[in-house]
C-alpha positions as CSV (number, residue, x, y, z in Angstrom):
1,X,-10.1,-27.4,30.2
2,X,-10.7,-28.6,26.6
3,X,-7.8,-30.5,25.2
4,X,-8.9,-29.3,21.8
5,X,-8.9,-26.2,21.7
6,X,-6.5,-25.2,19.2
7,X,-7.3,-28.4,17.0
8,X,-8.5,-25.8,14.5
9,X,-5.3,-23.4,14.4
10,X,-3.2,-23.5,11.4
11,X,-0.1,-21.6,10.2
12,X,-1.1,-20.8,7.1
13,X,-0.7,-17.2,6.2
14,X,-4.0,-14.8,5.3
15,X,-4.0,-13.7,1.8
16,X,-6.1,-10.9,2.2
17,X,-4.3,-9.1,5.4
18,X,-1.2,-9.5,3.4
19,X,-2.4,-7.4,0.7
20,X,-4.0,-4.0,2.0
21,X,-3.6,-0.2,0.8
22,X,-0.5,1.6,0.7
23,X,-2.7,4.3,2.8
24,X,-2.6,2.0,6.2
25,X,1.1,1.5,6.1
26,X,2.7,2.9,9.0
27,X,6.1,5.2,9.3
28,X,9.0,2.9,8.6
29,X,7.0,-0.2,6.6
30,X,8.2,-1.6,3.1
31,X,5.9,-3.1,0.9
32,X,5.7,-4.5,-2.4
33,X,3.5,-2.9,-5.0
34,X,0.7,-5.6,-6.6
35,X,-2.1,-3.2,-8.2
36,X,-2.9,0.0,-8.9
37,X,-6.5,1.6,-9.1
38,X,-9.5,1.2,-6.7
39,X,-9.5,-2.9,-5.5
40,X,-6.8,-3.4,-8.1
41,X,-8.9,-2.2,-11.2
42,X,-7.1,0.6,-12.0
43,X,-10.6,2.5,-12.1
44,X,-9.8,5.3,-9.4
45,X,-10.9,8.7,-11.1
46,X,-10.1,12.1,-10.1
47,X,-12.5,13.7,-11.6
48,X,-10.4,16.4,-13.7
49,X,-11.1,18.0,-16.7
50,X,-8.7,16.2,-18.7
51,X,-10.6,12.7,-17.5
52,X,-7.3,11.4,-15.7
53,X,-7.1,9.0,-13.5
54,X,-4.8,8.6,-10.0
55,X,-3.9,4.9,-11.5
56,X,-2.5,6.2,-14.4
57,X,-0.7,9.0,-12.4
58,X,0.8,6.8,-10.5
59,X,1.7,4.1,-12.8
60,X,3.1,6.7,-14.7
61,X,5.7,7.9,-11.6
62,X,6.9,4.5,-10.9
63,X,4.4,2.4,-8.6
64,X,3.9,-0.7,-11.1
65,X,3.6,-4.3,-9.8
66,X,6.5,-5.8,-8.5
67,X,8.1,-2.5,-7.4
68,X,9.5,-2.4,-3.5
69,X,7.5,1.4,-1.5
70,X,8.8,2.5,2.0
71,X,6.4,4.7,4.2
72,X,9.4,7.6,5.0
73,X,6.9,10.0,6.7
74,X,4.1,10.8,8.3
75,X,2.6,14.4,8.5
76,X,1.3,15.2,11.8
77,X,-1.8,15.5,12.5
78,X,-4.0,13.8,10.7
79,X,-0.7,11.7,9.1
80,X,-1.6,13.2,5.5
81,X,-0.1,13.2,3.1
82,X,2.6,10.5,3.3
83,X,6.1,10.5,2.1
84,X,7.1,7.1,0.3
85,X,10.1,6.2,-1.1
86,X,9.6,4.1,-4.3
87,X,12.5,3.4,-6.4
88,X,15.3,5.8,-6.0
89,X,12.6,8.6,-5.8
90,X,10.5,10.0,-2.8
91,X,6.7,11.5,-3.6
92,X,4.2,13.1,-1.3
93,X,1.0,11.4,-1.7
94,X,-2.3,12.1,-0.1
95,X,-4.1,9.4,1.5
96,X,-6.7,9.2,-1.0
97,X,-3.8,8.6,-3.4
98,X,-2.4,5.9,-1.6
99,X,-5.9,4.2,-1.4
100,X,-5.5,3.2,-5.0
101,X,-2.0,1.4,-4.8
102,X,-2.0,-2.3,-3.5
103,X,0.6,-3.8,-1.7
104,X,1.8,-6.7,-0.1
105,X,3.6,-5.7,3.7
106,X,7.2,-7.1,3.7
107,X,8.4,-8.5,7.1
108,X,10.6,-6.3,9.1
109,X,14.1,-6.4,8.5
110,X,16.1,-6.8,11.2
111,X,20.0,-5.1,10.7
């Protein structure tokens, strides 16, 4: 057996699989809002009339950086549209939706 073979492991944390869409977060998760709009842009159109965007939508409701969003339900089958809890408020959002907000996953708390 190789006496080296974790020589290479390190316990530093991965950036990028903190930071994922809102969409893959699970029943039950907190996160921590860090963008808003397609990789963080804010460019995510919807394709309306009006020209508005689901960034703005959603900025405009309460998902700005900093801000702490709980996964409270998932619809069955299929698990769209989502319930989140952001704030002292709860929104349906469709998975597509949720594509555009960024978030950081919080470790589970234990109580």
């Amino acid at each position: 057996m190789d006496s080296h073979v974790g020589w290479h492991t390190t316990n530093r944390v991965e950036v990028a699989a903190e930071v994922r869409s809102l969409a893959s977060l699970r029943k039950g998760e907190h996160a921590t809002v860090m963008a808003v709009g397609s990789n963080g842009d804010g460019n995510v159109t919807i394709g309306d009339v009006a020209g508005s965007t689901i960034a703005r939508r959603l900025l405009e409701v309460g998902f700005v950086p900093g801000e702490r969003v709980e996964v409270i339900e998932e619809i069955r089958p299929g698990r769209d549209p989502i319930a989140v809890r952001i704030g002292s408020s709860m929104f349906a959002l469709r998975r597509r939706e949720a594509l555009a907000v960024w978030v950081r996953l919080e470790p589970n708390e234990v109580v």
